[in-house]
C-alpha positions in Angstrom: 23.4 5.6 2.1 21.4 4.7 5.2 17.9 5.7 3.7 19.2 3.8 0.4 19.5 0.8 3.0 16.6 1.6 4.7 14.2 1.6 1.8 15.8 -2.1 0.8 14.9 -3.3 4.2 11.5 -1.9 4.2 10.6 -3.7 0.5 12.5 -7.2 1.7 9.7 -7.1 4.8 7.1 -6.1 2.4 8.3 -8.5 -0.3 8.2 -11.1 2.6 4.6 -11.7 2.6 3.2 -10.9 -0.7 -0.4 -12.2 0.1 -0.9 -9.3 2.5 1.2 -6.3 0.2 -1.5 -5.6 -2.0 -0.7 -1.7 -2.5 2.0 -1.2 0.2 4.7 -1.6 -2.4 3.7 1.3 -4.2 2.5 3.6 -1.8 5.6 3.0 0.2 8.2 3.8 -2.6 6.2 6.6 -3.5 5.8 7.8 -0.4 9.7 7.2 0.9 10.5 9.4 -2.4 8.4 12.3 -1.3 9.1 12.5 2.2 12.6 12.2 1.4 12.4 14.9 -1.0 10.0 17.1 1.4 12.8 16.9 3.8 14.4 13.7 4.6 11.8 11.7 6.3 11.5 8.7 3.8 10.9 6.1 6.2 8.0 8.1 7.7 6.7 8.6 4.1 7.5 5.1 3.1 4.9 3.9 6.7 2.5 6.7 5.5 2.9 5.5 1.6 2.1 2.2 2.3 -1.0 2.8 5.0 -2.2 4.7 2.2 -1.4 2.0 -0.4 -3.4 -0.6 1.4 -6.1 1.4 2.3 -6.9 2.3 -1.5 -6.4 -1.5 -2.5 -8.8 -3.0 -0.3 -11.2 0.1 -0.7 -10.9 -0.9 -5.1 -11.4 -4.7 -3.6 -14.5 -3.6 -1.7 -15.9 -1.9 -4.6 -15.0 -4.9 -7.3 -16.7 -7.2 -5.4 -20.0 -4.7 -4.2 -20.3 -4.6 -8.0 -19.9 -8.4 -9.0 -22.6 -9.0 -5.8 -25.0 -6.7 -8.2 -24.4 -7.8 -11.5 -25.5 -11.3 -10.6 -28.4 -10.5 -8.7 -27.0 -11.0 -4.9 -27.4 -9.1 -1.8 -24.8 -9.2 0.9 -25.2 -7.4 4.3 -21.5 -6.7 5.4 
C-alpha cells in the first residue's frame, strides 16, 4: 500500500509540470516496477527511471535538432 501511494505521489509531482517531464514519466514507472520487483526499492528505481528517462529525451531532442540544423544547410556551434 505505501509504495502503491508512493508511486501516485511521485506521478502527481511529475504530472505537475508537464513542460519539464519529457521522459521522466516513463522511465520512472518503469523503473519503480523493476526495482520494486528486484527487491522492493521502487522509489529508488522510480528517481533512477526517470534520470534516465530525461536523459534519453533530451539526448533524441539533441539529435532531432543536430539533424534539422544539417538538412537546411546551417551550422551551429553549441
Amino acid at each position: 500500500m505505501k509504495s502503491i501511494l508512493v508511486c501516485a505521489a511521485a506521478l502527481g509531482i511529475a504530472f505537475a509540470s508537464p513542460a519539464s517531464a519529457k521522459g521522466c514519466i516513463k522511465g520512472a514507472i518503469v523503473g519503480g516496477v523493476a526495482g520494486h520487483v528486484a527487491g522492493h526499492h521502487g522509489l529508488v528505481g522510480a528517481v533512477a527511471g526517470c534520470a534516465i528517462g530525461r536523459h534519453n529525451a533530451n539526448k533524441a531532442a539533441r539529435e532531432r535538432h543536430e539533424q534539422e540544423m544539417q538538412r537546411s544547410g546551417q551550422r551551429e556551434h553549441i
